[in-house]
N, C-alpha and C positions, 0 to 999 in steps of 0.2 A: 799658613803664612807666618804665624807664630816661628816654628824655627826656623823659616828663611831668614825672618829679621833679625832672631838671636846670633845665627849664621853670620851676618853683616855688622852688626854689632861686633862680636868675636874679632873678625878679620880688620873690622875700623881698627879697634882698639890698637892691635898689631900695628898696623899701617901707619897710627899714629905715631909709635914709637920709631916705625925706621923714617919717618920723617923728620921725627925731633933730631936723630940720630944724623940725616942726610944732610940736615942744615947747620949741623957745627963741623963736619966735613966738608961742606961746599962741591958735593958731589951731583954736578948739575943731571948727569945722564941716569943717577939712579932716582933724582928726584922726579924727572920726567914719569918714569918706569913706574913708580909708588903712585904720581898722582894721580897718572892715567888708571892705573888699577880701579883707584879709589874712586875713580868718575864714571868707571863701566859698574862697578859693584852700585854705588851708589843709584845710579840710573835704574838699572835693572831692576831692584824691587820696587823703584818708583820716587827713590829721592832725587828729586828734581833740583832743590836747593841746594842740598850739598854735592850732586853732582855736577852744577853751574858752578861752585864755588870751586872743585875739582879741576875744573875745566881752564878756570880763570888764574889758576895757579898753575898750571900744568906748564905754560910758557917761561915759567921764572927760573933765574940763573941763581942757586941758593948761594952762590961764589961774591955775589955782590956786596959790598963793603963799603964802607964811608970816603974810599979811596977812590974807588970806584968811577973811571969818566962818565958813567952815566949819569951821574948827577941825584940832586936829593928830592926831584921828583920820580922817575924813576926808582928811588928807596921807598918814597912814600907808598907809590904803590904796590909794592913788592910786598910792604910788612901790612898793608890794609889786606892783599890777597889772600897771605898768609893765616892773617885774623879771622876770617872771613871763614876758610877751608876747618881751622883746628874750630871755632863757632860753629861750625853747620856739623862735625862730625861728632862734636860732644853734646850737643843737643842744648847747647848756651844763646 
């Protein structure tokens, strides 16, 4: 079990970065692609948490901006989802 989770760890760590990377691009369809990843990976050894947080992220438009007509509830929870997902994968 040991290297499954070092395994996951590994591929988090990765996954974190093209997330960072997806979200100053605003590149909605690869953030979809990254979060989902991160919510089977997660799942599968058993993280529940961070693949709820995975999950609950997976629907967001990283394009979303202060300009944005969806408004600043809609940001609010976009940047809580966000929080939440890089929290449960760094282990904060």
């Amino acid at each position: 079990m040991r290297k499954v989770f070092a395994l996951f760890v590994g591929q988090a760590t990765e996954l974190m970065g093209q997330l960072e990377s997806v979200i100053r691009t605003g590149d909605t369809k690869q953030w979809r692609h990254v979060t989902h990843t991160v919510k089977g990976a997660a799942r599968g050894i058993g993280g529940i948490c961070a693949g709820d947080a995975a999950a609950s992220a997976e629907p967001i438009d990283p394009a979303l901006d202060a300009e944005s007509a969806a408004g600043p509830c809609a940001r609010q929870r976009t940047g809580r989802r966000r929080k939440a997902l890089y929290r449960s994968l760094s282990g904060h």
